[in-house]
mmCIF file of the N, C-alpha and C atoms, coordinates in Angstrom:
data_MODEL
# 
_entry.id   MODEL 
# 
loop_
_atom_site.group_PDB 
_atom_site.id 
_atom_site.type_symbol 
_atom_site.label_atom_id 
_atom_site.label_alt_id 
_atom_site.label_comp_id 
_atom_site.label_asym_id 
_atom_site.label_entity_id 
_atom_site.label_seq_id 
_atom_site.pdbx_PDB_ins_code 
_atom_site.Cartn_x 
_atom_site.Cartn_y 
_atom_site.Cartn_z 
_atom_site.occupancy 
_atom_site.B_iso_or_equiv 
_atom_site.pdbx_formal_charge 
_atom_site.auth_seq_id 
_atom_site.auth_comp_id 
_atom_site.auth_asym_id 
_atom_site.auth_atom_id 
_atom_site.pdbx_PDB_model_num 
ATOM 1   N N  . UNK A 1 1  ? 86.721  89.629  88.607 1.00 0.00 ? 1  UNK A N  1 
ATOM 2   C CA . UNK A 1 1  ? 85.675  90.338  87.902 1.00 0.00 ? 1  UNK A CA 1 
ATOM 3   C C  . UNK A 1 1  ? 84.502  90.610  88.821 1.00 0.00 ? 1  UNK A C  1 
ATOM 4   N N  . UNK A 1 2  ? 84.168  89.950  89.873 1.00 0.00 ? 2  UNK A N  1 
ATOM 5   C CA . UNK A 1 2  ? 83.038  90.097  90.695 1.00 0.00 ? 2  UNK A CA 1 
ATOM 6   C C  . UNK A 1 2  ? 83.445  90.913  91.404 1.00 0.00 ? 2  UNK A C  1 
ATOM 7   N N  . UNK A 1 3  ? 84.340  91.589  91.820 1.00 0.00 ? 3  UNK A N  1 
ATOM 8   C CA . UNK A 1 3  ? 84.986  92.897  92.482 1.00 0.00 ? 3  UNK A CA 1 
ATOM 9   C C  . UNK A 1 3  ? 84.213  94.220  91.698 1.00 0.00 ? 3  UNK A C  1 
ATOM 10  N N  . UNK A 1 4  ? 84.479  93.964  90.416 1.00 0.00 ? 4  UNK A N  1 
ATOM 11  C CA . UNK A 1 4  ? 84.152  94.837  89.901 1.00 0.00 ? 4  UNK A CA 1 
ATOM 12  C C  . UNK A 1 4  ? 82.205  95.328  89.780 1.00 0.00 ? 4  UNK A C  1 
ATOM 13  N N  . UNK A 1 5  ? 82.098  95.611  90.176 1.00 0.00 ? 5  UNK A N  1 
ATOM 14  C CA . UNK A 1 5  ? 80.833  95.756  90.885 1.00 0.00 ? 5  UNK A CA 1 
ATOM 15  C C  . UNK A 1 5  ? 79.500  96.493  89.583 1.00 0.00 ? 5  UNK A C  1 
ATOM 16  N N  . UNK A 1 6  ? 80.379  97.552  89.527 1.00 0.00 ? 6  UNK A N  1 
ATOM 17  C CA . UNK A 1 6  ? 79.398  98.487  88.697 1.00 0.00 ? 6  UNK A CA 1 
ATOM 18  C C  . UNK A 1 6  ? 79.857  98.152  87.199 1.00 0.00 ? 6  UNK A C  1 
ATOM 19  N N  . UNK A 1 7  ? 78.606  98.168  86.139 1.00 0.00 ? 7  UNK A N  1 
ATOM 20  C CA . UNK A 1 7  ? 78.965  97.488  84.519 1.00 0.00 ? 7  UNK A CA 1 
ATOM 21  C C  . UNK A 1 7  ? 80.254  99.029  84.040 1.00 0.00 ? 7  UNK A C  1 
ATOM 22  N N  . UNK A 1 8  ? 79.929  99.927  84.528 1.00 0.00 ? 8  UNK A N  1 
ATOM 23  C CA . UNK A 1 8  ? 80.643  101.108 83.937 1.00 0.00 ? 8  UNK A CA 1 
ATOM 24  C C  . UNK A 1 8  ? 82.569  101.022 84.321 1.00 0.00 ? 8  UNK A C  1 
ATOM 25  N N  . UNK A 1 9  ? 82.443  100.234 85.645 1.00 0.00 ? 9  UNK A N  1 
ATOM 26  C CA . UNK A 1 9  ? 83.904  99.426  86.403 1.00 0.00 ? 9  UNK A CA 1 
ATOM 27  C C  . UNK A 1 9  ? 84.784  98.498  85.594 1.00 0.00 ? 9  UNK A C  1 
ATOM 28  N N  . UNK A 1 10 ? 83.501  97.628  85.056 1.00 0.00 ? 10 UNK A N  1 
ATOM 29  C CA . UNK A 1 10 ? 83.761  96.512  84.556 1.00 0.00 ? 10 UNK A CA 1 
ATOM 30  C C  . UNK A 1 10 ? 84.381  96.937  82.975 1.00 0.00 ? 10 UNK A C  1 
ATOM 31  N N  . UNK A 1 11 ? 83.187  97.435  82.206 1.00 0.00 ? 11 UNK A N  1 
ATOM 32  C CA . UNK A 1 11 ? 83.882  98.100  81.319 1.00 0.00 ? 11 UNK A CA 1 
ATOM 33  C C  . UNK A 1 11 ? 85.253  99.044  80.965 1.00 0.00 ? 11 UNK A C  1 
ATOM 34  N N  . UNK A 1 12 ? 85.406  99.933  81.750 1.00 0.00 ? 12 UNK A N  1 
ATOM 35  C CA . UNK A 1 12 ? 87.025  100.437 81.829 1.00 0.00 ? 12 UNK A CA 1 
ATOM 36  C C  . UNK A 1 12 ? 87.728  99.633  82.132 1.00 0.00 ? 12 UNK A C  1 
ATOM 37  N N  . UNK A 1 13 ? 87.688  98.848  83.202 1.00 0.00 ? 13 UNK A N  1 
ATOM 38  C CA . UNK A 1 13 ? 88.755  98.027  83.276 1.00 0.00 ? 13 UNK A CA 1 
ATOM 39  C C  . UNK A 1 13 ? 88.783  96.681  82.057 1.00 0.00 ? 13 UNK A C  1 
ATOM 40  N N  . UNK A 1 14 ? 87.829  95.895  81.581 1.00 0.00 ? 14 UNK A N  1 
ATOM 41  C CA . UNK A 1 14 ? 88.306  95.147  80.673 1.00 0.00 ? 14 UNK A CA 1 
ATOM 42  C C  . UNK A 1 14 ? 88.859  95.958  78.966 1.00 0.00 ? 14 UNK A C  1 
ATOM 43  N N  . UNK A 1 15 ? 87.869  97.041  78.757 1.00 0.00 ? 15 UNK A N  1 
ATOM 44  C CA . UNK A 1 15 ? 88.692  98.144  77.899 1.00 0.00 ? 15 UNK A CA 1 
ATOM 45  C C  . UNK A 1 15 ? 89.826  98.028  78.010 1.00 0.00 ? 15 UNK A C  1 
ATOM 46  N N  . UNK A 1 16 ? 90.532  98.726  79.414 1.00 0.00 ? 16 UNK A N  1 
ATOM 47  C CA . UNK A 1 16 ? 91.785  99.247  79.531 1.00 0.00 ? 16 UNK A CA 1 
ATOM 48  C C  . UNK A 1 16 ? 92.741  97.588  78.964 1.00 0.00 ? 16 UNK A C  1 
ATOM 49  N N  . UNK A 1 17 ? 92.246  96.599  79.857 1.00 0.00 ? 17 UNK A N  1 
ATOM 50  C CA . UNK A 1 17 ? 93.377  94.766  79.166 1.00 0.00 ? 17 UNK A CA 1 
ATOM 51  C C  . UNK A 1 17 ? 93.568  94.666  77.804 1.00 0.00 ? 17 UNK A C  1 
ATOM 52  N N  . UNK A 1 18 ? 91.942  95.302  77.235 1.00 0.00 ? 18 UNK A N  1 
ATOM 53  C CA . UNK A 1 18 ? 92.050  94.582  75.961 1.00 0.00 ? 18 UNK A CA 1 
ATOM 54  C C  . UNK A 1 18 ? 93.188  95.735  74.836 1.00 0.00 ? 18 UNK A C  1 
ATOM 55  N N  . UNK A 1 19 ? 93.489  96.750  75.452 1.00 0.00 ? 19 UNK A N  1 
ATOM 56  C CA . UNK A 1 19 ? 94.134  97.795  74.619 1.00 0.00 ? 19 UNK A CA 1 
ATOM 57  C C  . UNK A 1 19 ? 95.544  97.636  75.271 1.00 0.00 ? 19 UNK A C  1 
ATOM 58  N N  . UNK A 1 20 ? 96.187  96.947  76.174 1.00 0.00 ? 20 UNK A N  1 
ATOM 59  C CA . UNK A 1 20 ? 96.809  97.114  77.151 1.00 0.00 ? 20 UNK A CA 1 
ATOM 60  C C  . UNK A 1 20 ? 97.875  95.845  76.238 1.00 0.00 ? 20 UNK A C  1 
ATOM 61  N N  . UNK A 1 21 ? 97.042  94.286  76.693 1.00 0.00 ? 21 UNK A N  1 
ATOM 62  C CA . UNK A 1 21 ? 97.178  93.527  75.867 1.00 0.00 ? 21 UNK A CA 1 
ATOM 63  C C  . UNK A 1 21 ? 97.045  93.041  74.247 1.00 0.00 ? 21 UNK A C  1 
ATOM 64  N N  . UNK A 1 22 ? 96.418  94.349  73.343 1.00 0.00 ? 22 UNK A N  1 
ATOM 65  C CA . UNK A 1 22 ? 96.355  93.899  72.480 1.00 0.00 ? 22 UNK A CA 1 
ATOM 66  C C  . UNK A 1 22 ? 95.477  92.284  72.008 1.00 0.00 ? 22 UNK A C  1 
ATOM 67  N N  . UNK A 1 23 ? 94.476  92.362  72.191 1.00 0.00 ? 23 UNK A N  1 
ATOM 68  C CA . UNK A 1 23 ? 93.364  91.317  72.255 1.00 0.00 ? 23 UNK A CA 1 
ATOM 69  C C  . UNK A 1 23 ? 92.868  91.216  71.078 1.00 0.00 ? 23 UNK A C  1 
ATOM 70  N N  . UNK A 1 24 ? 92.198  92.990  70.828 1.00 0.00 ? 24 UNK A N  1 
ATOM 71  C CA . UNK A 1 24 ? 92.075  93.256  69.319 1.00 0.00 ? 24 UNK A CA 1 
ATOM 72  C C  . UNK A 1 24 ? 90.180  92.992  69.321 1.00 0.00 ? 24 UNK A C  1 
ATOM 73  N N  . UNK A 1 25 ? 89.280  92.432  70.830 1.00 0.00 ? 25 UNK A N  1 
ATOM 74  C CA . UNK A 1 25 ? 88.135  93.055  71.132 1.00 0.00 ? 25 UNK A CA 1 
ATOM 75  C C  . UNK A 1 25 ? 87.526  94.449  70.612 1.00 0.00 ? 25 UNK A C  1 
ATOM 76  N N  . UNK A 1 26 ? 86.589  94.886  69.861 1.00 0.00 ? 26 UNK A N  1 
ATOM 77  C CA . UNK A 1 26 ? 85.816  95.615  69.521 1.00 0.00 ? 26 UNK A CA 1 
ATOM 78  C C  . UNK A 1 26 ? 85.368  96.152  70.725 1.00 0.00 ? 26 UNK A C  1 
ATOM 79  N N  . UNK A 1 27 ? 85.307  97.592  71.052 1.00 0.00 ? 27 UNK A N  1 
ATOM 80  C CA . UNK A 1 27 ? 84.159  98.310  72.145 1.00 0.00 ? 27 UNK A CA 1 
ATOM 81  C C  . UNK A 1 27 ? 82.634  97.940  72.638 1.00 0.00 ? 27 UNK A C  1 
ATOM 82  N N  . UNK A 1 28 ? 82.036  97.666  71.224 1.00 0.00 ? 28 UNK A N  1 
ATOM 83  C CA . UNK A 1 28 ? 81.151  97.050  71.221 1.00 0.00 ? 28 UNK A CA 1 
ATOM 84  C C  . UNK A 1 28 ? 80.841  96.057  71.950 1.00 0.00 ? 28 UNK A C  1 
ATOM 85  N N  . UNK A 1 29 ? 81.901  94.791  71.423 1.00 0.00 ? 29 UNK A N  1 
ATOM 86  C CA . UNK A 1 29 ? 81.643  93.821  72.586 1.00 0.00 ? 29 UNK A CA 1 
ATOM 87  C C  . UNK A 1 29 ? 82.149  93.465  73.995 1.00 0.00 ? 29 UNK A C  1 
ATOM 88  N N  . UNK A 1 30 ? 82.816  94.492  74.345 1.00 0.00 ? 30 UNK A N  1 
ATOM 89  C CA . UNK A 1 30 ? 83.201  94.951  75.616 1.00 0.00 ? 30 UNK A CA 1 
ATOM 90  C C  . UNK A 1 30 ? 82.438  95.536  76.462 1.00 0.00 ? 30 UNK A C  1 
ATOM 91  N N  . UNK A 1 31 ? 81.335  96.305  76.054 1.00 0.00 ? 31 UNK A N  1 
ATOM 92  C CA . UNK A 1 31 ? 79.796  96.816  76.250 1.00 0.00 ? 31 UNK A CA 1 
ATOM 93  C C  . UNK A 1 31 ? 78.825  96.583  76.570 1.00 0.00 ? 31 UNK A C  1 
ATOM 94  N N  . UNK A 1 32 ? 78.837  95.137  75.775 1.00 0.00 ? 32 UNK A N  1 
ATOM 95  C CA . UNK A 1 32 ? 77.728  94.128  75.750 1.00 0.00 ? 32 UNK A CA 1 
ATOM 96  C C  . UNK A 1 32 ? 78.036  93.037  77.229 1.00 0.00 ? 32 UNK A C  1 
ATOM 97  N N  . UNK A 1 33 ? 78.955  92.708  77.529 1.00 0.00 ? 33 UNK A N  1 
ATOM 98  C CA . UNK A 1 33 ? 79.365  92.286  78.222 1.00 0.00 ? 33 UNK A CA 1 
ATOM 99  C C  . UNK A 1 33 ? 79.519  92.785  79.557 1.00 0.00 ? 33 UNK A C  1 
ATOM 100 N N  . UNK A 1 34 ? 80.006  93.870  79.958 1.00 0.00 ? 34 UNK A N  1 
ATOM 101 C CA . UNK A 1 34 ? 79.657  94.881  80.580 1.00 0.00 ? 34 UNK A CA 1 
ATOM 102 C C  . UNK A 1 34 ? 78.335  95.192  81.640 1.00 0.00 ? 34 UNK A C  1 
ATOM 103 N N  . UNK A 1 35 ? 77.472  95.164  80.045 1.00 0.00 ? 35 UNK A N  1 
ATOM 104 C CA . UNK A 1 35 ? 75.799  96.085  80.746 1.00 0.00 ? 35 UNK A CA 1 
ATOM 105 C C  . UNK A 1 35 ? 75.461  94.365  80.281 1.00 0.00 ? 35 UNK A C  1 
ATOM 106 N N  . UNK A 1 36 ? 75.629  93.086  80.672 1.00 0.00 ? 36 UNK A N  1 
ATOM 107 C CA . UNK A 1 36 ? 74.607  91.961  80.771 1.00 0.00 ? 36 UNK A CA 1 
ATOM 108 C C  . UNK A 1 36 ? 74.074  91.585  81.961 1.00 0.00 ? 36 UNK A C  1 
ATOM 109 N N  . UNK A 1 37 ? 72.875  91.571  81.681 1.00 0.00 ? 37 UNK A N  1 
ATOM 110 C CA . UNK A 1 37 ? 72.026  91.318  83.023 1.00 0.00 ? 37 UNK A CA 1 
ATOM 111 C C  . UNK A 1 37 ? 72.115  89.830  83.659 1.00 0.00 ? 37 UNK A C  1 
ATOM 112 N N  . UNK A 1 38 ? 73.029  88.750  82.666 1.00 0.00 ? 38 UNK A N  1 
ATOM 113 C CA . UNK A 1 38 ? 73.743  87.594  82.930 1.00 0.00 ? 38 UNK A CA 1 
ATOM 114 C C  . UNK A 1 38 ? 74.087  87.560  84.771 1.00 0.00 ? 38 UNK A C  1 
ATOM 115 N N  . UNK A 1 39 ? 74.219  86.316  85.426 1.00 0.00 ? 39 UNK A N  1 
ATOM 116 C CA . UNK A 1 39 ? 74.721  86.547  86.656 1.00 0.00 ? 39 UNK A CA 1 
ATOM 117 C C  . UNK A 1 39 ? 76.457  86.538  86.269 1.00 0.00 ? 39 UNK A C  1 
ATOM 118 N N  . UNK A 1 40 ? 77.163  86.207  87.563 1.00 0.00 ? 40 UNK A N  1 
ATOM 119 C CA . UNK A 1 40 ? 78.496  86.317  87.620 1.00 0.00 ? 40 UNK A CA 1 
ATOM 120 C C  . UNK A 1 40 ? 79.174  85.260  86.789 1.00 0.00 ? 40 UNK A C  1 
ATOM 121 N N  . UNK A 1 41 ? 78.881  84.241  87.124 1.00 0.00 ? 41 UNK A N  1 
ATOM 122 C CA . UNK A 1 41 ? 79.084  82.674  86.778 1.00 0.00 ? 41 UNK A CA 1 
ATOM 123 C C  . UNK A 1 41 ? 78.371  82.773  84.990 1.00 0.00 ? 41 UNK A C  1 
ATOM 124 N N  . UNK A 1 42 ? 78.284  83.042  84.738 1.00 0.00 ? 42 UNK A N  1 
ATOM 125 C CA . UNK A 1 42 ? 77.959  83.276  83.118 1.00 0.00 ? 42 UNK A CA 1 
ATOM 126 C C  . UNK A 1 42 ? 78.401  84.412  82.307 1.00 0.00 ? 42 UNK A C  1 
ATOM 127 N N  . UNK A 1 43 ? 78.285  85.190  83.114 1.00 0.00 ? 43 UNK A N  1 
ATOM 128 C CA . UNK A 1 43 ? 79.382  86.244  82.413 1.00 0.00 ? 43 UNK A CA 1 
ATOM 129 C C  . UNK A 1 43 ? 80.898  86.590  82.510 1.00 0.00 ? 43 UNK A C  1 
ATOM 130 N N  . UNK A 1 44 ? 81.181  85.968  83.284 1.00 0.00 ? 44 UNK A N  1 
ATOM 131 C CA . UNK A 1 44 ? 83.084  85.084  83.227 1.00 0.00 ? 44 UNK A CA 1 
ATOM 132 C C  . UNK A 1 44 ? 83.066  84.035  82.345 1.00 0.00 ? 44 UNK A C  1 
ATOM 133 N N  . UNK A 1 45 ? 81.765  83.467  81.588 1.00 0.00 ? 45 UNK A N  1 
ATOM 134 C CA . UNK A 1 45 ? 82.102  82.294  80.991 1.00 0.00 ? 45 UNK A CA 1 
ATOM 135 C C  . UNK A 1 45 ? 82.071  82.945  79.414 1.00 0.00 ? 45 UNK A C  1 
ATOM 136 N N  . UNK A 1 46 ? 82.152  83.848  79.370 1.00 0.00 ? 46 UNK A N  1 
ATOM 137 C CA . UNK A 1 46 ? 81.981  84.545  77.694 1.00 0.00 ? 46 UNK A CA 1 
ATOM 138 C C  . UNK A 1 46 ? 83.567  84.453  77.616 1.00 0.00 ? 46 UNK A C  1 
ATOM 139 N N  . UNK A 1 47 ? 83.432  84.177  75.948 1.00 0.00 ? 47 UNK A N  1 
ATOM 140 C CA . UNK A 1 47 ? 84.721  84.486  74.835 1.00 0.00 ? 47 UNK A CA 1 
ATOM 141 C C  . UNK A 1 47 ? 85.251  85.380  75.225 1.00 0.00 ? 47 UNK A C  1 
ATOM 142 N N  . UNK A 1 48 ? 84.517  86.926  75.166 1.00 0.00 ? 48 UNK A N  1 
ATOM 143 C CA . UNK A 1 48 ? 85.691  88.066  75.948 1.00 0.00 ? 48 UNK A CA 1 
ATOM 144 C C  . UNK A 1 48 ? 86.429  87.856  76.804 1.00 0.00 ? 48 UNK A C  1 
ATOM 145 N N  . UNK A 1 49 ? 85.723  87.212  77.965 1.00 0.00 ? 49 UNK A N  1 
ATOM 146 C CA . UNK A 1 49 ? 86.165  87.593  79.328 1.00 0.00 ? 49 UNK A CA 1 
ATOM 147 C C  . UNK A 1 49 ? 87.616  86.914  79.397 1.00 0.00 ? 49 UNK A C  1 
ATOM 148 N N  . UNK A 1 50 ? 87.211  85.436  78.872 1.00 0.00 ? 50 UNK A N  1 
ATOM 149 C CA . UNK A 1 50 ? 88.342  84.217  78.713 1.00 0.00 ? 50 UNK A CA 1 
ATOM 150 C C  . UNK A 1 50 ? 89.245  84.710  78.155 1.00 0.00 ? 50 UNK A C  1 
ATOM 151 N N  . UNK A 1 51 ? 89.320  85.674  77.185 1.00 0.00 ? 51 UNK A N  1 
ATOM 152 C CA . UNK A 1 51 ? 90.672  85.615  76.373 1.00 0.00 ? 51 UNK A CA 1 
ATOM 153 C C  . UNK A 1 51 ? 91.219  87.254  76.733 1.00 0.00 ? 51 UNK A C  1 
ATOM 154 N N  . UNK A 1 52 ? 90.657  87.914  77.276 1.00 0.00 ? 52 UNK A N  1 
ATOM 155 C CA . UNK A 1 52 ? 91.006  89.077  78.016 1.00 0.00 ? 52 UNK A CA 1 
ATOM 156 C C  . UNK A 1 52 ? 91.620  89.036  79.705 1.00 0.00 ? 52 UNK A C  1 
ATOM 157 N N  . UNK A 1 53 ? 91.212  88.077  80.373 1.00 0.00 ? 53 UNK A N  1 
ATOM 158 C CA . UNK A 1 53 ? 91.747  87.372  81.662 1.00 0.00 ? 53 UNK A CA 1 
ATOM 159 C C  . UNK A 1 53 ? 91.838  86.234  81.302 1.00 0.00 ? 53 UNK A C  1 
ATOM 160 N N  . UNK A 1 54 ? 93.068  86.151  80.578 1.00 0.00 ? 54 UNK A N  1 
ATOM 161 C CA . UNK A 1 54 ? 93.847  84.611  79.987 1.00 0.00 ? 54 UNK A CA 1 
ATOM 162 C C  . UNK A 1 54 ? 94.041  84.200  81.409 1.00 0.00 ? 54 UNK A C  1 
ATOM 163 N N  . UNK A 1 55 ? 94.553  83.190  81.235 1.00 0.00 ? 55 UNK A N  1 
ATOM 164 C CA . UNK A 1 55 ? 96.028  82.642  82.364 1.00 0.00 ? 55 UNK A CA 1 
ATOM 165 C C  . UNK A 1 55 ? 96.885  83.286  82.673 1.00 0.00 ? 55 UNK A C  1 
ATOM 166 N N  . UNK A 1 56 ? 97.612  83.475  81.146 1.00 0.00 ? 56 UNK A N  1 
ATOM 167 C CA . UNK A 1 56 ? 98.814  84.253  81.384 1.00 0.00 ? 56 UNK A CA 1 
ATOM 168 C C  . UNK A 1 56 ? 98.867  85.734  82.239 1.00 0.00 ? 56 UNK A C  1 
ATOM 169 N N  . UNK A 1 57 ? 97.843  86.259  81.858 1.00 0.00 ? 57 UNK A N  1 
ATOM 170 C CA . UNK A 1 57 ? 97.664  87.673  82.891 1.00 0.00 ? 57 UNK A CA 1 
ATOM 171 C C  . UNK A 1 57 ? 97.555  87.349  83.938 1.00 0.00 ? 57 UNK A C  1 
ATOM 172 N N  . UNK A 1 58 ? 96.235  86.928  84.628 1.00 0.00 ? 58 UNK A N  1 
ATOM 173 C CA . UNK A 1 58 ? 96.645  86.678  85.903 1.00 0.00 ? 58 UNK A CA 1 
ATOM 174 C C  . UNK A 1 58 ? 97.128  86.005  86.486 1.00 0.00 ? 58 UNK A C  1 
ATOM 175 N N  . UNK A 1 59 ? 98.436  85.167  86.104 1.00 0.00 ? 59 UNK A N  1 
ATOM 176 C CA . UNK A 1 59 ? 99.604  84.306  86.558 1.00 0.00 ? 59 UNK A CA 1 
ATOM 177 C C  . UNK A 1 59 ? 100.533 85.303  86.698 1.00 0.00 ? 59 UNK A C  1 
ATOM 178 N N  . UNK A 1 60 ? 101.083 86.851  86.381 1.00 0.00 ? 60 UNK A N  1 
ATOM 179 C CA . UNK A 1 60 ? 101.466 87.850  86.165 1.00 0.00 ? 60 UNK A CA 1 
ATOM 180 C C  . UNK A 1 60 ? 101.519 88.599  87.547 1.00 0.00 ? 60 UNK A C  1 
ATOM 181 N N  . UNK A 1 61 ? 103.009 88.553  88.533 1.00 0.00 ? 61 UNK A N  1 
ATOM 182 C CA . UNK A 1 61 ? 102.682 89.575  89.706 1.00 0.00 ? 61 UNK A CA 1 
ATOM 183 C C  . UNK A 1 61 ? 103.342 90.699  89.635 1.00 0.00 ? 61 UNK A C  1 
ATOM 184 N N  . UNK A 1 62 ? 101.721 91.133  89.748 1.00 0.00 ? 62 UNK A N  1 
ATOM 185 C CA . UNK A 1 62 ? 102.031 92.800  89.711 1.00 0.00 ? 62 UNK A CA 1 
ATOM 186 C C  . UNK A 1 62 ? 102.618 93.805  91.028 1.00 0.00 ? 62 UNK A C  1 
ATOM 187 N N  . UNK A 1 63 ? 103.766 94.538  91.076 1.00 0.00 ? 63 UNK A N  1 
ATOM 188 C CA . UNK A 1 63 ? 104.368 94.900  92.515 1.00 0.00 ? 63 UNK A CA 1 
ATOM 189 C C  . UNK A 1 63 ? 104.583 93.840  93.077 1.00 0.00 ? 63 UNK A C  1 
ATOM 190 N N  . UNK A 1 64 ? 104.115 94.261  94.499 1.00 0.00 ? 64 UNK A N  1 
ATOM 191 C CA . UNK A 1 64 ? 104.757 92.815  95.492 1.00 0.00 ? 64 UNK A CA 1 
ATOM 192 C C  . UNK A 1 64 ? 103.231 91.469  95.725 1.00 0.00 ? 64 UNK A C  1 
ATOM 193 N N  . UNK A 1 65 ? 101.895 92.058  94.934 1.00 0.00 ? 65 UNK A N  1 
ATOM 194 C CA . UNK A 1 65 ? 101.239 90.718  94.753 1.00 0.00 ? 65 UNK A CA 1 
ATOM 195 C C  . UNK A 1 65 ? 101.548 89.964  94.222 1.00 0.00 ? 65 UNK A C  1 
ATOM 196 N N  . UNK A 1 66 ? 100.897 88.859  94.781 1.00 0.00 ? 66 UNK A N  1 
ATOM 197 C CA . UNK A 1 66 ? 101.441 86.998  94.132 1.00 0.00 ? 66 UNK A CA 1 
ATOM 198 C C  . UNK A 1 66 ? 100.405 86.921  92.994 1.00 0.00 ? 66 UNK A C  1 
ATOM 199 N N  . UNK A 1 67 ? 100.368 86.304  92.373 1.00 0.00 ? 67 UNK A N  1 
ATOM 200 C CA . UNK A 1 67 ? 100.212 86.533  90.660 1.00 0.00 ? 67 UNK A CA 1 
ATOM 201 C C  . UNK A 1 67 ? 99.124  84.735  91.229 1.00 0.00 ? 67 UNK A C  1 
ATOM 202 N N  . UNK A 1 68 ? 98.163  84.449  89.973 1.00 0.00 ? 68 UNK A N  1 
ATOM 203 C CA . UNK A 1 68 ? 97.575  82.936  90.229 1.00 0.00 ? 68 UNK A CA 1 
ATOM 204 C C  . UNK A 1 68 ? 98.282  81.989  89.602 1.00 0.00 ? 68 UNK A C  1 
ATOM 205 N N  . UNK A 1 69 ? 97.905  81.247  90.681 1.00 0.00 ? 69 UNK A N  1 
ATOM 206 C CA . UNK A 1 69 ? 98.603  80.013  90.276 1.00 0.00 ? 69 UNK A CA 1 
ATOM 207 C C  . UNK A 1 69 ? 98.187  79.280  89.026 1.00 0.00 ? 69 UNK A C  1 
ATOM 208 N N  . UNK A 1 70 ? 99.086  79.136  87.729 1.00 0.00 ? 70 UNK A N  1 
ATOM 209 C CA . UNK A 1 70 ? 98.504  78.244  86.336 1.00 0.00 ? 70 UNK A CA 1 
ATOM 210 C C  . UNK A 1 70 ? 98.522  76.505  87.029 1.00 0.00 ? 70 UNK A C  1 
ATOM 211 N N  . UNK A 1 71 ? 97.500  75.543  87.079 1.00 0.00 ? 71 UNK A N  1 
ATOM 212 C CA . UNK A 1 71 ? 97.281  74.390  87.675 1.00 0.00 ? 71 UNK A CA 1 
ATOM 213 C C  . UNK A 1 71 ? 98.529  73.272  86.347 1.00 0.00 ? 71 UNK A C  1 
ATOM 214 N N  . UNK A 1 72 ? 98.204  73.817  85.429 1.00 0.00 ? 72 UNK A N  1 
ATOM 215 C CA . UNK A 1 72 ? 98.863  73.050  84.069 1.00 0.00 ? 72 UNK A CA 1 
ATOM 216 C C  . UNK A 1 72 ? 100.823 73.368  84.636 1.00 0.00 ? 72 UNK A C  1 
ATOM 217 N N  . UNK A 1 73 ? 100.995 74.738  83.869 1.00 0.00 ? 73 UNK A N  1 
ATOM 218 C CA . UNK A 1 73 ? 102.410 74.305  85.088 1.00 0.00 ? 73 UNK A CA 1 
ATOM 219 C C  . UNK A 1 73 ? 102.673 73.937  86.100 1.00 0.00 ? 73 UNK A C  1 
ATOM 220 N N  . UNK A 1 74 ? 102.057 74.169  86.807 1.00 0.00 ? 74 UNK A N  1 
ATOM 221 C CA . UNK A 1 74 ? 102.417 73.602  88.446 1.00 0.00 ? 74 UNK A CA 1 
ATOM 222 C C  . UNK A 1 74 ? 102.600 72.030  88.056 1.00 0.00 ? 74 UNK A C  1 
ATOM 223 N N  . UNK A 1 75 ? 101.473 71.276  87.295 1.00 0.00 ? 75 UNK A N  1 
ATOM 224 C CA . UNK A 1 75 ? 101.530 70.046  87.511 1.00 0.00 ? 75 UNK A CA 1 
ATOM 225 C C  . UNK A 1 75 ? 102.781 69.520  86.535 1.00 0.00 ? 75 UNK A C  1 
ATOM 226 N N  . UNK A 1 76 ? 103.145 70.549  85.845 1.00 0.00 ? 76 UNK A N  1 
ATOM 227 C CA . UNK A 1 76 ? 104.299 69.969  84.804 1.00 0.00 ? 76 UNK A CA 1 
ATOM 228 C C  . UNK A 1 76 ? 105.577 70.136  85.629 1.00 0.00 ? 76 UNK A C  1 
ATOM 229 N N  . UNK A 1 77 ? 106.161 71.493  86.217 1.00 0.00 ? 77 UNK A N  1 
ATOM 230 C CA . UNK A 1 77 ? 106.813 71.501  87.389 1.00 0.00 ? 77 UNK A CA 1 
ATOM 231 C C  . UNK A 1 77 ? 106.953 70.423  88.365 1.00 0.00 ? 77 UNK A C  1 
ATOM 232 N N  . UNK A 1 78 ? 106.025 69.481  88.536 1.00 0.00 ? 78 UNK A N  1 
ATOM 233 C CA . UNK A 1 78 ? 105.863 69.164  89.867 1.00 0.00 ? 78 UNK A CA 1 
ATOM 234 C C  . UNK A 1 78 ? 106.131 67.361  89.248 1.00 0.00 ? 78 UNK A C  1 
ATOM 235 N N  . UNK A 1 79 ? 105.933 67.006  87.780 1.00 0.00 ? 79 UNK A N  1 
ATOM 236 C CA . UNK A 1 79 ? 106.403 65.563  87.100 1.00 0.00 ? 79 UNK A CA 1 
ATOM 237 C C  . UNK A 1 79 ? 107.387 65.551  86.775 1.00 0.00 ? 79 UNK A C  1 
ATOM 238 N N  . UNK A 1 80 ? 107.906 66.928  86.072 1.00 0.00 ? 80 UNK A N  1 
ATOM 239 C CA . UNK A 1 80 ? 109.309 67.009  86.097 1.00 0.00 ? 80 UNK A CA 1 
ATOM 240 C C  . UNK A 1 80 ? 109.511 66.696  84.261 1.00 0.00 ? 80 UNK A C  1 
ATOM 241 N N  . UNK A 1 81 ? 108.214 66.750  83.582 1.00 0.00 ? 81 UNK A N  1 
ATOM 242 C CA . UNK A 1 81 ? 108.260 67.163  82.319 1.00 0.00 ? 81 UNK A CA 1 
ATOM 243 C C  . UNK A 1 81 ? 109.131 68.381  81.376 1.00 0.00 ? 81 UNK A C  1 
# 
């Protein structure tokens, strides 16, 4: 999300997840979020952001990028749960 530089960036692109994924986010508060004068570190910590860049998405590789690593499987993988 800190890539995303400009609020008008930020907005299309979390728009585009939340319609993409079916989230079911209002415009509105996609907006608000967007144009907040919040720093970085607080505005990744909103309800939107969290449930619009789940885990599951970006654990997800897209083409030939490597997707993030989920810490919870890995460690279940790795006990053998």
């Amino acid at each position: 999300m800190k890539q995303w530089k400009n609020p008008k960036t930020i907005y299309r692109n979390l728009s585009y997840l939340n319609r993409k994924y079916r989230n079911g986010f209002n415009e509105e508060n996609i907006f608000k979020v967007a144009n907040s004068r919040l720093g970085w570190y607080k505005r990744c910590s909103m309800n939107i952001v969290n449930f619009i860049l789940s885990p599951d998405l970006l654990e997800t590789k897209i083409k030939d990028g490597a997707g993030s690593l989920n810490p919870l499987n890995y460690y279940l993988r790795k006990v053998g749960i």
